[in-house]
VOGU-3710 file (C-alpha; in Angstrom, 3 decimals, decimal comma):
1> xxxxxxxxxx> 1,348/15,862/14,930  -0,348/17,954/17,743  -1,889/20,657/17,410  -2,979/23,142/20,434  -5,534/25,654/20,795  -3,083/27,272/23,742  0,235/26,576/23,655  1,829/25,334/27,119  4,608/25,225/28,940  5,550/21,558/30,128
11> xxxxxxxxxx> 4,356/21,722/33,528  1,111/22,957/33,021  -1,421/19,871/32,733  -2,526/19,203/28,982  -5,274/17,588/30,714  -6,622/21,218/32,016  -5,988/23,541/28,987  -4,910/27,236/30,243  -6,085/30,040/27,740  -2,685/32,008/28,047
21> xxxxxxxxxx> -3,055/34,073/25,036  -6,398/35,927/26,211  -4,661/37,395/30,493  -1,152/36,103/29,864  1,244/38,460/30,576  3,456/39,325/27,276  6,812/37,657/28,722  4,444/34,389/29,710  3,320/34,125/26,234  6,660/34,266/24,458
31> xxxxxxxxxx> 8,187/32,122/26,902  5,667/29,664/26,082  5,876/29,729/22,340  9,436/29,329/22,646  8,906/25,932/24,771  6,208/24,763/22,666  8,306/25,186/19,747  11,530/23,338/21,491  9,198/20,468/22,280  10,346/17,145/20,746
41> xxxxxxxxxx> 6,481/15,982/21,202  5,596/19,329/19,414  5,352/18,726/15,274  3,599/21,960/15,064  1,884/24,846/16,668  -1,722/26,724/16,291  -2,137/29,559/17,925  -5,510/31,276/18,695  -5,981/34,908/20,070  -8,839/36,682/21,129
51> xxxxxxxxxx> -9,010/39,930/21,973  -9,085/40,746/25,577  -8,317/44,168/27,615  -4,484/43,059/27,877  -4,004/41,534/24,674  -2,192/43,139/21,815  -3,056/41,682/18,611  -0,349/43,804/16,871  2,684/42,947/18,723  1,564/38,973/19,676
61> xxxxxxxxxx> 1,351/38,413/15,449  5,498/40,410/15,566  6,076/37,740/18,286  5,191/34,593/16,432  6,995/35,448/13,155  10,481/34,083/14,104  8,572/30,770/15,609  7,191/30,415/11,924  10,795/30,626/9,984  13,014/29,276/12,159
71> xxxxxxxxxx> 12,333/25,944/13,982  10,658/24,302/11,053  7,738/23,334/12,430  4,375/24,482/10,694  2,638/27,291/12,208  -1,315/28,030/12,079  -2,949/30,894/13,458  -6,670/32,152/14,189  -6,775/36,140/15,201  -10,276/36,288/15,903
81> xxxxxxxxxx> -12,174/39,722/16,379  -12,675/41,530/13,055  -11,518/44,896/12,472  -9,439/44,730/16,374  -6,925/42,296/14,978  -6,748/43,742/11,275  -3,531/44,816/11,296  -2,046/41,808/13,393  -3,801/39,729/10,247  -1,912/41,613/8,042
91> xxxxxxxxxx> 1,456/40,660/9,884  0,898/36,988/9,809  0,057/37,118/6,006  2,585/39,027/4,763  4,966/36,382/6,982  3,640/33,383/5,170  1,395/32,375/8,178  -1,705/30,880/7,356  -4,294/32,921/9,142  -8,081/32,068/9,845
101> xxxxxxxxxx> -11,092/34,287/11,477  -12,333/31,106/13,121  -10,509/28,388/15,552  -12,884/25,670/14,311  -11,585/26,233/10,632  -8,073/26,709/11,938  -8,469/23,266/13,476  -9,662/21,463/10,417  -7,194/22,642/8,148  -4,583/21,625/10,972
111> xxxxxxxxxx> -6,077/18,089/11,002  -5,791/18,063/7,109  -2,222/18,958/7,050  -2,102/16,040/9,682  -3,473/13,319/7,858  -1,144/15,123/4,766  1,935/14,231/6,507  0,651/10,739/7,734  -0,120/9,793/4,107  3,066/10,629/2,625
121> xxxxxxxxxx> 4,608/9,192/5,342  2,780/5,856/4,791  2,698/5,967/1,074  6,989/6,123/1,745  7,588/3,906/4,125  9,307/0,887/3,197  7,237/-1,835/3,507  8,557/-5,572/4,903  8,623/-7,867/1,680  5,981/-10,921/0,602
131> xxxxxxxxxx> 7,515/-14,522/-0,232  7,536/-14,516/-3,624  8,233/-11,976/-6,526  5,154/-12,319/-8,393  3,512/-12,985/-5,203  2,944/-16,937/-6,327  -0,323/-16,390/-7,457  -2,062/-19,195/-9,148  -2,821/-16,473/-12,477  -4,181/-19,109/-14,772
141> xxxxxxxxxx> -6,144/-20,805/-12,745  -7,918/-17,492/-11,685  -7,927/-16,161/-15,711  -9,955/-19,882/-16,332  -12,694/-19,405/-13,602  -13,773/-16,083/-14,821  -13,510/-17,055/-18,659  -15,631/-20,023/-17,691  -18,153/-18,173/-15,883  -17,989/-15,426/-18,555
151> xxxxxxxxxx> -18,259/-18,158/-21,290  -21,851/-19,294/-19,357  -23,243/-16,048/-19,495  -23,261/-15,605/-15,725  -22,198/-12,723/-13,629  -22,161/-13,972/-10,142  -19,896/-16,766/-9,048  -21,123/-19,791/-7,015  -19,659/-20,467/-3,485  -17,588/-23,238/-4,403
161> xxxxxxxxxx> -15,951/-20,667/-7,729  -15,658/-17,690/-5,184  -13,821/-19,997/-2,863  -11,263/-21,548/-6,035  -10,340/-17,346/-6,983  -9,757/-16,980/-3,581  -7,644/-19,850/-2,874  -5,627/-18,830/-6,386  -4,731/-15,374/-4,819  -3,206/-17,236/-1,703
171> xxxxxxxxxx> -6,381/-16,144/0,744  -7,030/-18,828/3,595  -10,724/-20,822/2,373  -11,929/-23,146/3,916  -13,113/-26,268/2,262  -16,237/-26,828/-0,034  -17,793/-29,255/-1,718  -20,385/-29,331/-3,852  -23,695/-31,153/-3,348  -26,729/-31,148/-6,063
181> xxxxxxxxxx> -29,030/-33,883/-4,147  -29,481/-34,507/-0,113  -27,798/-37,824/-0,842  -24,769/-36,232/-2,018  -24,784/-33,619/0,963  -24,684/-36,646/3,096  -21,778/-38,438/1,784  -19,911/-34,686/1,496  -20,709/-34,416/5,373  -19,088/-37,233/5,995
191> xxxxxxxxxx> -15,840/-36,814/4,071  -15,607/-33,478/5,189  -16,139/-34,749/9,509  -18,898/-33,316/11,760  -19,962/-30,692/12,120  -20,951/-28,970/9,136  -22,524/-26,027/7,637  -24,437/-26,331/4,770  -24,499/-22,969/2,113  -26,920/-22,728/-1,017
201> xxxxxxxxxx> -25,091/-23,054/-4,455  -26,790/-20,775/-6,380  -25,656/-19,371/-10,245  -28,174/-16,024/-8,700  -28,182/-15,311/-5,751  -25,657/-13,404/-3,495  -26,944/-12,686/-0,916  -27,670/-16,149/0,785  -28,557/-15,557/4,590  -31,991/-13,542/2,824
211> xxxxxxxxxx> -33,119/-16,320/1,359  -32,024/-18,505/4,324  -29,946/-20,403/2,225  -27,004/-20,843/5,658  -27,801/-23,745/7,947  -24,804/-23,779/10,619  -23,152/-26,495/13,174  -24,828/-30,072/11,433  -23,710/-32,490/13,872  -25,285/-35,933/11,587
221> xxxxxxxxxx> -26,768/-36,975/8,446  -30,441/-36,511/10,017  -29,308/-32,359/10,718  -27,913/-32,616/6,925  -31,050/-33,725/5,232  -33,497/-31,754/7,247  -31,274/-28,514/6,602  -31,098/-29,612/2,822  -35,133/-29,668/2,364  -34,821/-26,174/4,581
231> xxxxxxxxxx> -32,505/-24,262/2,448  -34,379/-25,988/-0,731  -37,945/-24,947/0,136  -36,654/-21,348/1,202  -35,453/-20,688/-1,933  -38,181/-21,886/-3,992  -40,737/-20,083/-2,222  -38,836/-16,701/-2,008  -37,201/-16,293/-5,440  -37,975/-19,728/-7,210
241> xxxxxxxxxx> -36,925/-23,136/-7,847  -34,373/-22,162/-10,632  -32,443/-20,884/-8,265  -31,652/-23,464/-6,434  -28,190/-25,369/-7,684  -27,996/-27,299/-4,773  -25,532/-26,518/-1,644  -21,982/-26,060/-0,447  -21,126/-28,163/2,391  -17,998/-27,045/4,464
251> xxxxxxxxxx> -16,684/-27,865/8,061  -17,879/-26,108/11,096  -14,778/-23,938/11,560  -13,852/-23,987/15,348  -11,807/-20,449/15,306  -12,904/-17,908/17,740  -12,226/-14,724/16,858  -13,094/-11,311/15,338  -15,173/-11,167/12,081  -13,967/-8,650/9,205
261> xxxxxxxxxx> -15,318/-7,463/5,975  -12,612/-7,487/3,445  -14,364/-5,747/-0,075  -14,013/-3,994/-3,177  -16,569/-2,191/-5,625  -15,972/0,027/-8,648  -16,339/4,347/-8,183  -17,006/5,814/-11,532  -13,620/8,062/-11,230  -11,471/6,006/-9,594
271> xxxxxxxxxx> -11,730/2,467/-10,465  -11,348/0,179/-7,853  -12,015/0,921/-4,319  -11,130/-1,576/-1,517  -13,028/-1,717/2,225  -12,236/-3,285/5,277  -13,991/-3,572/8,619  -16,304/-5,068/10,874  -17,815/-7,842/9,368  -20,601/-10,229/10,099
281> xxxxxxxxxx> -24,473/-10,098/9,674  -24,433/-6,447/11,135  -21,957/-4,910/9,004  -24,220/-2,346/7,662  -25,131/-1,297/11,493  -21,512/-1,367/12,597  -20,944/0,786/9,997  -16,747/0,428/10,665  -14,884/0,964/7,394  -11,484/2,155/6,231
291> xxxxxxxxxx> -11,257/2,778/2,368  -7,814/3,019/0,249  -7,169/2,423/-3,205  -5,291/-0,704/-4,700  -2,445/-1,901/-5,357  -1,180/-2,395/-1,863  1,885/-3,521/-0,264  2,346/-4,128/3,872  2,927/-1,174/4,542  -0,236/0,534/3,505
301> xxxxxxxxxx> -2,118/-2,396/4,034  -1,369/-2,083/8,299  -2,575/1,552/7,922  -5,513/0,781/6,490  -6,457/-1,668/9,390  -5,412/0,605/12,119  -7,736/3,150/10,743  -10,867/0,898/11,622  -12,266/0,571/14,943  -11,985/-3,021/15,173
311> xxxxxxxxxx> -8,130/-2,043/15,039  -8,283/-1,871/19,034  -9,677/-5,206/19,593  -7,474/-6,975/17,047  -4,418/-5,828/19,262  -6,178/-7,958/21,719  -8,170/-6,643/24,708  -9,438/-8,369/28,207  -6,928/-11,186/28,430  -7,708/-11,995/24,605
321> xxxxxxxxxx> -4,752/-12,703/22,844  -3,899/-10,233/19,392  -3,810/-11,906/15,804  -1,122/-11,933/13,695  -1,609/-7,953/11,679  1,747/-8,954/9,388  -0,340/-11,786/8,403  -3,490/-10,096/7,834  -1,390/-7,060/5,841  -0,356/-9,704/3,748
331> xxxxxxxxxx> -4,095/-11,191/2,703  -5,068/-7,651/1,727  -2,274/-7,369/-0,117  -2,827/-10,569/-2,017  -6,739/-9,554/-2,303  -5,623/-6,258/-3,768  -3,510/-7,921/-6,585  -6,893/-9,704/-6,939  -8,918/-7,100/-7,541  -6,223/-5,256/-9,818
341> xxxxxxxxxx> -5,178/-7,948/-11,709  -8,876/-9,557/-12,481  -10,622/-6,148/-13,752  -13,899/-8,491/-14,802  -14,514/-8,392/-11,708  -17,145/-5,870/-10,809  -17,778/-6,443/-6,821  -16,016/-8,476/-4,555  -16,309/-9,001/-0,746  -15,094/-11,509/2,042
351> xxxxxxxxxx> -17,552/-11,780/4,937  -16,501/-12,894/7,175  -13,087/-12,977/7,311  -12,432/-14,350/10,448  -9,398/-13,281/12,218  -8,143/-15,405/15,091  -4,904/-15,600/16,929  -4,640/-18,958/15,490  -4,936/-17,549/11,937  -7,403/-16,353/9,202
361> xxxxxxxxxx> -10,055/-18,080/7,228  -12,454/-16,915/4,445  -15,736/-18,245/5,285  -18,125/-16,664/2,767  -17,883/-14,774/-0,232  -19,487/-13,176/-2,734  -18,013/-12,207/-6,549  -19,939/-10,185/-9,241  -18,907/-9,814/-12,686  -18,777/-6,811/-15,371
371> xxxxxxxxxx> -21,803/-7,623/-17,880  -20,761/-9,775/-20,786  -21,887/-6,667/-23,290  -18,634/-4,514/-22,190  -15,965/-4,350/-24,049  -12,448/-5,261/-22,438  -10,974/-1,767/-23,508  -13,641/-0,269/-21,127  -12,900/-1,909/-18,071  -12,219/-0,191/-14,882
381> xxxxxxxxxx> -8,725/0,784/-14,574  -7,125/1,678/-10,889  -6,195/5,022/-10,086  -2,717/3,856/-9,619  -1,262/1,499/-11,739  -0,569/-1,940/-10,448  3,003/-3,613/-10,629  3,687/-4,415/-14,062  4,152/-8,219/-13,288  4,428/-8,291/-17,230
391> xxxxxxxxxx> 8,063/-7,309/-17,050  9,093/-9,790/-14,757  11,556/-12,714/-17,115  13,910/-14,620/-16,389  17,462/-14,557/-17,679  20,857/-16,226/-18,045  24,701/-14,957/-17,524  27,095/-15,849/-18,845  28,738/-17,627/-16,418  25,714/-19,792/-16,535
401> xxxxxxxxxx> 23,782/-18,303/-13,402  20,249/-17,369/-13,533  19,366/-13,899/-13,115  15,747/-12,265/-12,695  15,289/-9,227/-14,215  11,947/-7,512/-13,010  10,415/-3,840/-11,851  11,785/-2,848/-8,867  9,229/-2,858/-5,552  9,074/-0,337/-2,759
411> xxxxxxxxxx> 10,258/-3,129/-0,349  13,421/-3,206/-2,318  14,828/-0,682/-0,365  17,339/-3,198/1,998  18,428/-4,901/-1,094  19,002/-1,602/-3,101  21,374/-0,359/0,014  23,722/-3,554/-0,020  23,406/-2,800/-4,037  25,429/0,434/-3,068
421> xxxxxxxxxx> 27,488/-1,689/-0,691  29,074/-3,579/-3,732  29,927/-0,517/-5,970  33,380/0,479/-6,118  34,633/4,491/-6,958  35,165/3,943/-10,077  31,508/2,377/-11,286  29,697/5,277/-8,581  31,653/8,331/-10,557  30,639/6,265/-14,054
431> xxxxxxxxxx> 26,794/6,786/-12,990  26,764/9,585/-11,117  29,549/11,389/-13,197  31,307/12,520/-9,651  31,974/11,432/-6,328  28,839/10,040/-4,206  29,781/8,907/-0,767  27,691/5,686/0,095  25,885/7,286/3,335  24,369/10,174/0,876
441> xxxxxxxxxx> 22,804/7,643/-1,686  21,587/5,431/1,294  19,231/7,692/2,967  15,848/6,478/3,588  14,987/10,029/2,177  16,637/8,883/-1,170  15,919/5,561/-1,717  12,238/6,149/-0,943  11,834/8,097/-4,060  14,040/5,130/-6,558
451> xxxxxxxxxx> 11,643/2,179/-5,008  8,544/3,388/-4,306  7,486/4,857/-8,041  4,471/5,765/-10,625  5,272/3,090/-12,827  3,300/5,539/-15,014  6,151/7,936/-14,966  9,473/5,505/-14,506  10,335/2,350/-13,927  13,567/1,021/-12,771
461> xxxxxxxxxx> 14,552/-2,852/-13,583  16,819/-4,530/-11,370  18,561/-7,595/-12,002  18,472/-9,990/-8,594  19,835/-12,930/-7,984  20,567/-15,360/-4,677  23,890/-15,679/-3,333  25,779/-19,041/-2,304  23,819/-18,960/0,909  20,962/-18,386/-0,853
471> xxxxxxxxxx> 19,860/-14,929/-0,009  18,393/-12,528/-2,376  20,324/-9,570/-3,700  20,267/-7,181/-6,550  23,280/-6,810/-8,865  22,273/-4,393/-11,376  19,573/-2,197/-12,791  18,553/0,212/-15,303  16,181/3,428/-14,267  14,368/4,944/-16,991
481> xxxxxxxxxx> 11,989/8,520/-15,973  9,738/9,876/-18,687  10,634/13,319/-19,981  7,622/15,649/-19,058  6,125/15,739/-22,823  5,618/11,855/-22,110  7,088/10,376/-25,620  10,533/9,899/-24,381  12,417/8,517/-21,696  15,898/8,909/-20,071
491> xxxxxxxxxx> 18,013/5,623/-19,361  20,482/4,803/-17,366  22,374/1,436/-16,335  25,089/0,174/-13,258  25,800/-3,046/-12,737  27,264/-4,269/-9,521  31,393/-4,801/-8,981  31,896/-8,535/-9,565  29,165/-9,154/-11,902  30,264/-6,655/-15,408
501> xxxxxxxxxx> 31,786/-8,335/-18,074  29,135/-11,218/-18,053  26,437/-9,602/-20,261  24,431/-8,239/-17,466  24,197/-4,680/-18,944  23,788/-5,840/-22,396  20,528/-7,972/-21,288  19,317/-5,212/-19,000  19,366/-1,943/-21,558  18,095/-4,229/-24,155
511> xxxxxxxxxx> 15,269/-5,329/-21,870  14,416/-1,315/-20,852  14,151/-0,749/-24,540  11,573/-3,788/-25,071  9,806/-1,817/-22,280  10,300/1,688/-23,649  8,449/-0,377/-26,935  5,476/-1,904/-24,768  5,299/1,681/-23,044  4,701/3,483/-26,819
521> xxxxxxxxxx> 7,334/5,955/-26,244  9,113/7,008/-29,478  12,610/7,781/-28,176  14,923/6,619/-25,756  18,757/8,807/-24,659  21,498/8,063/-22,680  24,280/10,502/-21,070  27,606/9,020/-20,068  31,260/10,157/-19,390  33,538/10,319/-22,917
531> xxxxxxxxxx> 36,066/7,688/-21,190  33,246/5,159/-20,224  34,244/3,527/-23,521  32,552/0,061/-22,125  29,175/2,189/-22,808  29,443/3,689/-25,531  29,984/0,365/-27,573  27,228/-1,524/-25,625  25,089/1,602/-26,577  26,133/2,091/-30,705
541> xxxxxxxxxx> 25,775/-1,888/-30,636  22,240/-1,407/-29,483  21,794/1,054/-32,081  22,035/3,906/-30,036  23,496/7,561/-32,137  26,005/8,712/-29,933  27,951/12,179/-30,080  29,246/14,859/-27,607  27,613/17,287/-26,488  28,821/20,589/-25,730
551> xxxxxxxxxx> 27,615/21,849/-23,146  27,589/19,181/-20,495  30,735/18,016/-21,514  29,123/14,240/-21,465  28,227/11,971/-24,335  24,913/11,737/-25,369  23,088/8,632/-26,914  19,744/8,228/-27,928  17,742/5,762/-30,412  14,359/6,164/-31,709
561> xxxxxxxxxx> 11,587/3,330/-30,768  9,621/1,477/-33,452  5,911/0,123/-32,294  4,949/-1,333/-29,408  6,099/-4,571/-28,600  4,227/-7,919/-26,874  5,524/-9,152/-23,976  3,677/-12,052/-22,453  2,934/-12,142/-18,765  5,468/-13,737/-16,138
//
């Protein structure tokens, strides 16, 4: 969006602003708002007035009125000068125009609207899809580290257990090994290939470069043990030999490139917040960070980088070449199912990440834990709820295929439009109870709203499936939105031309109502046309109380829910 403090006609420079509302003849200045407001490049208009000897507040707020209804383009305006412009103010209100006594407040609330519109925009915009439905993450082995450092009594993770979560959640480590004695370190060294960099292991400390616990680019054993006895003796003095678990010896990555902060800490309202930036030793003097909150997909993942200074220089700048941003969108995705999915987890950062045009690599890290003495009801919750990977099973036809029924995702979108693809007339007027032409339920505007949700509110589960060449695509699903008092819920159910008759809608409805028990609700109702006979018997087989109703002329199911049900994880 722009915004202007004059609006222009195109062949006056932008570069040197003309005030044409203050000496502008009348004519000029309606000319002008009329190309302004014609301007493809032109989202939206502010117009300032001051009060000069040939300005007439009165008639310039009649002029912008028809500006403000009819292109469709917001409108902001700032009539400064008191009682002068009074009644002009009075014109702009009653017109719906917001109106401000000061430019510079005019401007802000401009910018806000701004950043508005780029949010939604982001928050809707279909984001390009991970391998993997439930993103491949190693769960368990994650679940074990924590219990076992929970079990211990510890807080902090070692280097060597930060690096194992990491690795779980699909984030590029680097290798570590583990050495308690300088003999050890040795023989690690030399496994791992010169050069090395030896870390402290410590159950304590996080911070290690305060302690001087980092001893970089070991080229031989003699570097190895004299950097051992360093890192040792450091320690000890500073905070105390029992601190000191030994160290973490790791290759000498050879990657040039940019390094990045990648973090998360807890804010008392909103659970989980993540960071990313510039990274390094001066991260606290760069002072370059863009906050969001989790979960993330791609989509929101790239906005969140480009709204970091380092953004620039990872586009690559003075013959450097750029790194691979789908890549790194995808590593904050898979650390922000990391910090959703783990809530234990207290603070977690990444520095550096170091990007590279060659790829990405975690070299240090540092995880701290929620205190043993808090009870698991309490934990931190996100402000938006995570993708319930909990619904995500597995199911057979049947035909004998394999079908997996799971929440739908907002990078669904593509698949849900060739879903549209494959229904006929006849299955479209059964769900939609009247004709719905396939360009109309494909828009972008639509289909935004069915895949990218508030689980909190509705949740749609689609059945998908790969075809004989082996690409994905979704052949059914059931939606199911919460009424507004938030005890029941309103289902419905299509299932693809070519795949009914094979049990599909029978598994799906009586997987929403397994959900509708995990969820607590207490009721669940179905609408449907009176010859969709198919329906009603799945439904009153189900155990659904079925009947007419009146006034829609449709027939209405509905069942009530017993207590909530277990599901265990995917």
């Amino acid at each position: 969006m722009q915004a202007f403090d004059a609006v222009l006609p195109p062949q006056w420079s932008h570069n040197n602003p003309v005030d044409i509302l203050g000496d502008a003849q009348p004519e000029r200045y309606a000319k002008a708002l009329e190309i302004a407001s014609k301007d493809p490049n032109t989202d939206g208009m502010l117009v300032v007035l001051t009060p000069q000897g040939m300005t007439n507040p009165t008639q310039t707020a009649e002029d912008l009125i028809p500006y403000a209804s009819s292109t469709g383009k917001p409108v902001l305006a700032s009539w400064m000068g008191g009682d002068e412009v009074a009644r002009g103010v009075d014109i702009l209100k009653r017109a719906g125009i917001p109106e401000f006594p000061y430019p510079d407040d005019a401007a802000v609330a401009f910018n806000y609207a701004w950043k508005y519109a780029r949010n939604l925009t982001a928050l809707y915009e279909t984001p390009t899809p991970l391998q993997g439905i439930a993103r491949d993450h190693d769960r368990a082995s994650a679940n074990s580290i924590l219990k076992k450092v929970r079990e211990s009594g510890r807080t902090i993770l070692t280097e060597y257990e930060s690096k194992r979560l990491l690795a779980a959640y699909g984030i590029p480590t680097i290798r570590t090994e583990i050495a308690g004695t300088v003999a050890e370190a040795v023989k690690r060294a030399r496994e791992i290939g010169y050069p090395v960099v030896l870390k402290l292991n410590s159950e304590t400390i996080t911070h290690k470069t305060d302690v001087g616990g980092i001893k970089l680019n070991l080229h031989n054993d003699s570097e190895v043990q004299t950097a051992f006895g360093e890192i040792q003796r450091s320690v000890t003095e500073r905070t105390g030999a029992e601190h000191f678990q030994g160290v973490a010896v790791q290759p000498m990555s050879m990657l040039e490139g940019y390094e990045l902060i990648v973090g998360s800490s807890i804010d008392s309202q909103l659970g989980p917040v993540l960071l990313v930036g510039t990274g390094g030793q001066l991260v606290e003097v760069w002072k370059d960070r863009a906050l969001a909150l989790p979960p993330l997909n791609t989509a929101l993942a790239r906005h969140l980088v480009e709204d970091t200074k380092i953004f620039t220089a990872l586009k690559g700048v003075r013959g450097r070449a750029p790194v691979d941003l789908e890549r790194l969108a995808a590593i904050l995705v898979c650390f922000s199912d990391l910090v959703v999915e783990q809530p234990w987890i207290k603070e977690i950062d990444i520095n550096p990440l170091l990007a590279s045009p060659d790829g990405f690599l975690a070299l240090d890290a540092r995880v701290v834990l929620q205190d043993a003495s808090m009870a698991e009801t309490r934990l931190p919750k996100p402000a938006v709820r995570p993708y319930p990977i909990q619904y995500v099973q597995s199911s057979t036809m049947k035909d004998g295929k394999e079908v997996l029924i799971r929440p739908i995702r907002p990078e669904d979108e593509p698949l849900i439009v060739q879903f549209h693809k494959r229904l006929s007339e006849s299955t479209v007027r059964e769900r939609y109870f009247q004709p719905f032409d396939l360009e109309s339920r494909t828009t972008h505007q639509r289909l935004e709203r069915i895949c990218s949700i508030d689980y909190d509110r509705e949740l749609t589960l689609v059945a998908e499936m790969s075809d004989p060449l082996n690409q994905r695509q979704i052949v059914g699903a059931t939606r199911m939105i919460k009424t507004p008092d938030g005890h029941s819920v309103e289902l419905s159910v299509v299932i693809a031309d070519g795949y009914q008759g094979l049990g599909l809608g029978t598994e799906l409805m009586k997987r929403s109502l397994t959900v509708a028990q995990s969820e607590e609700l207490q009721r669940i109702f179905i609408n449907f046309l009176p010859d969709n006979t198919r329906m009603k018997a799945l439904a009153e087989r189900l155990g659904f109380r079925t009947e007419p109703d009146a006034t829609t002329g449709l027939i209405h199911g509905e069942v009530e829910l017993p207590g909530p049900a277990c599901l265990p994880l995917a």
